[in-house]
C-alpha positions, 0 to 999 in steps of 0.5 A, a space after each residue: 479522486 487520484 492515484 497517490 501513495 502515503 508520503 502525498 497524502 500526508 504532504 496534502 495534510 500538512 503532516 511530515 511523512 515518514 517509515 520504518 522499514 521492518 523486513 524485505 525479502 523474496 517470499 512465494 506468491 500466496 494465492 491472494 498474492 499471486 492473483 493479484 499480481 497475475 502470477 503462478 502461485 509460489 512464484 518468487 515475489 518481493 515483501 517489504 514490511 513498513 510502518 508509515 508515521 505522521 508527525 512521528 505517530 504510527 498510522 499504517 503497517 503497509 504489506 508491499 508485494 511486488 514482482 521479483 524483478 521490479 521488487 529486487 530492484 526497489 529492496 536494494 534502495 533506502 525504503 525509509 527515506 525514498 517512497 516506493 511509488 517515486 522509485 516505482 515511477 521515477 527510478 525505474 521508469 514504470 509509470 502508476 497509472 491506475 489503481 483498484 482498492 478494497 477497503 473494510 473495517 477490520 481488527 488488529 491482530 498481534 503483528 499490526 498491533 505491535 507495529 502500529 503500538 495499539 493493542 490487539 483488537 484495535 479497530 483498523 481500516 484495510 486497504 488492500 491496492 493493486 496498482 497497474 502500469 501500461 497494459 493493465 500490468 499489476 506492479 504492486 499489490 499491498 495491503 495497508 493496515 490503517 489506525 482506526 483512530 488516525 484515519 478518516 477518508 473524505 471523498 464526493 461522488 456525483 450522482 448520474 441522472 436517472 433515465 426517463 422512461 
């Protein structure tokens, strides 16, 4: 498997990919925030809020947290149209290099649900990812709030050999 952000994974499933950006401001670290970001607590980081669309459905309200100044940058560009991974690496020189996800099944509350037009209690997938730069350096953390009902992941693992006594 591969590193790839939303717009990609659509393209590769011939879907048309597109967001609606809902807020972006500089909000204090929460503990998740700032240890997944290898920051003090309460220090400034930027929020982007975003529902990502496949052929015009809601699929993902996707949380974006990233470090003040990287997130400064990237909240003064057109999030609607300009993938934040392609600004990340192309714009701002800051190559994605590698990538930690945790997924689980979970339910929608009242924000997801109206941001994604399900109704509350709607099964969802969490994703929540921290991407890392050189030196191990963690330049965006999100939490991606995936449709139950739209969503499938597919992935093939190979097995080691067991060792022989």
């Amino acid at each position: 498997m591969e590193l790839t952000g939303f717009v990609e994974d659509m393209q590769i499933h011939g879907r048309h990919a597109t967001a609606r950006l809902l807020d972006k401001k500089v909000v204090p670290a929460s503990e998740t925030v700032a240890w997944q970001l290898a920051l003090p607590l309460g220090t400034d980081v930027v929020q982007i809020l975003r529902v990502r669309l496949a052929d015009g459905v809601p699929l993902s309200f996707d949380e974006t947290y990233l470090p003040e100044e990287l997130g400064q940058k990237v909240m003064a560009d057109d999030l609607v149209t300009e993938p934040i991974f392609s600004l990340l690496e192309q714009r701002y020189r800051t190559p994605l290099l590698e990538a930690e996800y945790q997924l689980e099944a979970s339910i929608a509350d009242a924000a997801v649900a109206m941001a994604l037009s399900v109704s509350p209690g709607s099964p969802i997938f969490l994703i929540e990812r921290t991407s890392y730069s050189v030196g191990h350096r963690p330049v965006d953390y999100e939490k991606l709030h995936y449709r139950g009902d739209q969503i499938r992941f597919k992935t093939r693992l190979l097995r080691r050999a067991a060792k022989r006594p």
